[in-house]
C-alpha positions, -999 to +999 in steps of 0.1 A: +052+652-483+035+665-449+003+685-458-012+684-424+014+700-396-007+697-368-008+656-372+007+650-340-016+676-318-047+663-337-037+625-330-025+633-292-059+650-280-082+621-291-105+609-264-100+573-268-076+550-289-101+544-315-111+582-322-069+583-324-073+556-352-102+574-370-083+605-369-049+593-382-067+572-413-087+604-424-051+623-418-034+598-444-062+600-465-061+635-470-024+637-479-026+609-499-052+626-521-034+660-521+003+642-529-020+621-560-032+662-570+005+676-566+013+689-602+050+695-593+050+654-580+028+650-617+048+670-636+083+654-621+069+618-631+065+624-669+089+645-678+127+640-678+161+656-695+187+631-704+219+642-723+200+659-755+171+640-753+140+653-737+109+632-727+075+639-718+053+613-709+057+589-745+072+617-768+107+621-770+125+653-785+157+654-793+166+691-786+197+695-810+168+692-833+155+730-825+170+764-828+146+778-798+121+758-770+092+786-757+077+766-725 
């Protein structure tokens, strides 16, 4: 996902090719840290509904097993 909508203005007005290169290394190191915080993307990755059966992270449930689920 794009965290920083600006990328392209922030890149383009560097003053020399190696200030663009600074800038577009601490640009994908900031959304790389913000996408590794995401608890939608976290969230997504452990947990899982298939058929009956739902999983979260190890556990599985199978859900014909409960009358009720309070999340």
């Amino acid at each position: 996902m794009v965290w920083v909508k600006n990328r392209e203005e922030l890149l383009d007005n560097a003053t020399s090719p190696l200030t663009r290169k600074a800038r577009e290394a601490a640009i994908n190191a900031v959304e790389a840290a913000i996408n590794a915080v995401d608890p939608r993307r976290a969230v997504k990755s452990k947990v899982s509904l298939s058929g009956g059966t739902l999983r979260i992270g190890g556990l599985s449930f199978n859900l014909s097993s409960f009358k009720r689920i309070i999340v």
